[in-house]
N, C-alpha and C positions, 0 to 999 in steps of 0.2 A: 304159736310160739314166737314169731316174728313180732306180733304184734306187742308181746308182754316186753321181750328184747329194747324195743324200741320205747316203749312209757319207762322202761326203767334204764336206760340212756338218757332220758330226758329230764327224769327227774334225778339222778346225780348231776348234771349237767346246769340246770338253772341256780341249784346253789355255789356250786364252785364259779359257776359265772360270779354273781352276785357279791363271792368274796372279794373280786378281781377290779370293783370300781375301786375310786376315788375315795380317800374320807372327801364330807364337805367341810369348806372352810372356816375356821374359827370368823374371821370377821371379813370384813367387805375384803374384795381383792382392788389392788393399787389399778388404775387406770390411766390413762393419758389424756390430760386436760384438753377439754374439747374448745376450739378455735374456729372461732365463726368471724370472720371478715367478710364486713356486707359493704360492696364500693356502691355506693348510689349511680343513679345512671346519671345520665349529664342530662340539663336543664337545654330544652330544644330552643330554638332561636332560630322563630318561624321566617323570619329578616333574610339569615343564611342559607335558606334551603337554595336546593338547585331550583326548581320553578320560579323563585321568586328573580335568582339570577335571570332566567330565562326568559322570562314575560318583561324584564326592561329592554328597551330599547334604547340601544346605544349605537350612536352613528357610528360610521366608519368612512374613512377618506376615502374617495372617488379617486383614481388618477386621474389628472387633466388628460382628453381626449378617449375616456372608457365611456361606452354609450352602450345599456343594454338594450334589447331587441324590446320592441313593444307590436301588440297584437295590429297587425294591418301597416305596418311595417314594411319597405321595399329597400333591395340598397340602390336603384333608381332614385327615389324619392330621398333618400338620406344625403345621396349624396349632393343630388341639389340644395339640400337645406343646408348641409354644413359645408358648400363650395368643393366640394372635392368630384373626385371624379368617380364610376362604379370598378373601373382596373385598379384607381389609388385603392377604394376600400376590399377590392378583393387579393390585392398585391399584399397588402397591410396584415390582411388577418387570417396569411396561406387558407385563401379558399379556394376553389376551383369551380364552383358552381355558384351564383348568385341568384341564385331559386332555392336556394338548402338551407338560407337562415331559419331559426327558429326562436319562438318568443323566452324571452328570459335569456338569452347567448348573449357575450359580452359581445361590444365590437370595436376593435379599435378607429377611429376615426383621425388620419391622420391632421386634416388641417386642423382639428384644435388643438394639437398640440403645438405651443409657440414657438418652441425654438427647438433645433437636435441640440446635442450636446456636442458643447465647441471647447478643443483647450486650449488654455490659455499658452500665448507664447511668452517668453520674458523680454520685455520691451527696455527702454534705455533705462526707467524710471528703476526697472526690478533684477537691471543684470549686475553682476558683481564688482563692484569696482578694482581699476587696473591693479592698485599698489594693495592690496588685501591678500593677508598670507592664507594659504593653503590648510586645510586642518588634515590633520595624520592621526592615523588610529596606531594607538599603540597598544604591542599585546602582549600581557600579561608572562 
Protein backbone atom coordinates (compact mmCIF):
# COMPACT_ATOMS: atom_id res chain seq x y z
CA UNK A 1 0.00 0.00 0.00
CA UNK A 2 2.86 2.39 0.79
CA UNK A 3 4.11 1.65 -2.29
CA UNK A 4 1.03 2.53 -4.53
CA UNK A 5 0.59 5.81 -1.86
CA UNK A 6 3.85 7.00 -3.00
CA UNK A 7 3.70 6.43 -7.36
CA UNK A 8 0.47 8.19 -6.91
CA UNK A 9 1.96 11.24 -4.88
CA UNK A 10 4.46 11.28 -7.55
CA UNK A 11 2.54 11.36 -10.22
CA UNK A 12 0.05 14.27 -9.04
CA UNK A 13 3.15 15.90 -8.15
CA UNK A 14 5.16 16.06 -11.51
CA UNK A 15 2.35 17.82 -13.34
CA UNK A 16 1.47 20.39 -10.80
CA UNK A 17 5.28 20.85 -10.75
CA UNK A 18 5.38 21.32 -14.40
CA UNK A 19 2.56 23.82 -14.44
CA UNK A 20 4.63 25.98 -11.88
CA UNK A 21 7.68 26.93 -14.62
CA UNK A 22 7.99 29.77 -16.61
CA UNK A 23 6.33 30.38 -19.97
CA UNK A 24 9.45 30.82 -22.38
CA UNK A 25 10.22 33.94 -23.91
CA UNK A 26 8.62 35.46 -26.94
CA UNK A 27 11.92 36.76 -28.35
CA UNK A 28 15.60 37.11 -27.25
CA UNK A 29 15.88 38.53 -23.63
CA UNK A 30 17.64 42.17 -23.43
CA UNK A 31 21.34 41.78 -22.18
CA UNK A 32 24.13 43.93 -21.17
CA UNK A 33 26.45 44.97 -23.95
CA UNK A 34 29.63 43.11 -23.40
CA UNK A 35 32.85 45.30 -23.00
CA UNK A 36 36.07 43.90 -23.67
CA UNK A 37 39.12 46.33 -22.96
CA UNK A 38 42.26 44.77 -24.07
CA UNK A 39 45.36 47.40 -22.76
CA UNK A 40 48.39 45.96 -24.63
CA UNK A 41 51.24 45.18 -22.55
CA UNK A 42 54.13 47.77 -22.90
CA UNK A 43 56.85 47.20 -25.43
CA UNK A 44 60.15 46.01 -23.31
CA UNK A 45 63.27 48.21 -23.73
CA UNK A 46 65.90 45.72 -23.29
CA UNK A 47 68.29 49.25 -22.85
CA UNK A 48 66.24 49.69 -19.42
CA UNK A 49 66.32 46.47 -17.72
CA UNK A 50 67.97 46.36 -14.28
CA UNK A 51 71.00 43.94 -15.63
CA UNK A 52 71.84 46.11 -18.18
CA UNK A 53 71.95 48.94 -15.34
CA UNK A 54 73.91 46.59 -13.55
CA UNK A 55 76.70 45.17 -15.73
CA UNK A 56 77.75 49.11 -16.57
CA UNK A 57 80.30 50.29 -14.83
CA UNK A 58 80.29 53.57 -13.46
CA UNK A 59 83.00 55.06 -11.41
CA UNK A 60 82.53 56.44 -8.39
CA UNK A 61 84.75 59.14 -6.47
CA UNK A 62 87.49 57.84 -4.24
CA UNK A 63 88.03 60.32 -1.24
CA UNK A 64 91.45 61.59 -1.18
CA UNK A 65 93.30 59.56 1.46
CA UNK A 66 90.56 56.14 1.16
CA UNK A 67 92.99 53.12 0.40
CA UNK A 68 91.41 49.75 0.37
CA UNK A 69 93.15 46.84 1.77
CA UNK A 70 94.92 44.60 -0.98
CA UNK A 71 95.88 40.79 -0.48
CA UNK A 72 99.60 40.76 1.27
CA UNK A 73 98.95 43.99 2.55
CA UNK A 74 100.66 45.15 6.25
CA UNK A 75 99.90 48.51 8.00
CA UNK A 76 103.83 48.19 8.43
CA UNK A 77 104.40 48.26 5.01
CA UNK A 78 101.50 50.96 4.20
CA UNK A 79 102.62 52.96 6.36
CA UNK A 80 106.00 53.30 4.97
CA UNK A 81 104.86 53.69 1.54
CA UNK A 82 102.51 56.53 2.25
CA UNK A 83 104.98 58.32 5.04
CA UNK A 84 102.88 57.94 7.82
CA UNK A 85 103.30 56.14 10.86
CA UNK A 86 101.43 52.40 11.93
CA UNK A 87 99.76 54.40 15.51
CA UNK A 88 98.94 57.49 12.70
CA UNK A 89 97.15 54.63 10.70
CA UNK A 90 95.75 52.82 13.67
CA UNK A 91 94.72 56.13 15.45
CA UNK A 92 93.08 57.17 12.15
CA UNK A 93 90.88 54.22 11.54
CA UNK A 94 89.87 53.52 15.57
CA UNK A 95 91.70 50.17 15.24
CA UNK A 96 93.27 48.55 18.10
CA UNK A 97 94.87 45.62 16.56
CA UNK A 98 97.22 46.00 13.38
CA UNK A 99 97.16 42.25 12.60
CA UNK A 100 92.99 42.54 12.07
CA UNK A 101 93.04 44.18 8.64
CA UNK A 102 91.42 42.45 6.08
CA UNK A 103 91.42 42.42 2.14
CA UNK A 104 88.80 44.76 0.73
CA UNK A 105 88.52 47.08 4.42
CA UNK A 106 88.83 50.67 3.55
CA UNK A 107 91.53 52.46 5.28
CA UNK A 108 91.99 55.80 6.00
CA UNK A 109 95.50 56.87 5.37
CA UNK A 110 95.98 60.08 6.95
CA UNK A 111 99.17 61.65 5.16
CA UNK A 112 97.24 61.79 1.86
CA UNK A 113 95.08 63.67 2.96
CA UNK A 114 96.45 67.53 2.09
CA UNK A 115 95.18 69.63 4.31
CA UNK A 116 92.38 69.39 7.64
CA UNK A 117 89.91 71.68 7.18
CA UNK A 118 90.86 75.32 8.20
CA UNK A 119 88.28 78.42 8.69
CA UNK A 120 88.72 81.03 7.28
CA UNK A 121 89.11 84.27 9.62
CA UNK A 122 87.96 87.60 8.29
CA UNK A 123 91.01 89.53 7.62
CA UNK A 124 91.28 93.47 6.86
CA UNK A 125 90.41 92.81 2.93
CA UNK A 126 86.77 90.85 4.27
CA UNK A 127 85.94 92.88 7.65
CA UNK A 128 83.09 95.28 7.47
CA UNK A 129 83.79 98.78 7.04
CA UNK A 130 83.69 101.35 10.02
CA UNK A 131 81.03 103.90 8.62
CA UNK A 132 78.44 100.82 7.23
CA UNK A 133 75.09 100.76 8.76
CA UNK A 134 73.80 97.88 10.70
CA UNK A 135 70.88 95.86 8.97
CA UNK A 136 67.61 95.19 11.24
CA UNK A 137 65.20 92.71 10.87
CA UNK A 138 62.05 93.90 10.95
CA UNK A 139 58.87 91.98 11.93
CA UNK A 140 55.97 91.75 10.33
Amino acid sequence: MKYVLSHLVLALAVPILAACTPAAPAGPRPTAPTILEITPAPTQDIDATATVYAGRLIPTPTPAGLYVIQQGDTLGALAEEFGSSVEELLAANGLTDPNAIQVGQPLLIPSLISQTLVLATPSASTAIPAGSPTPTFATP
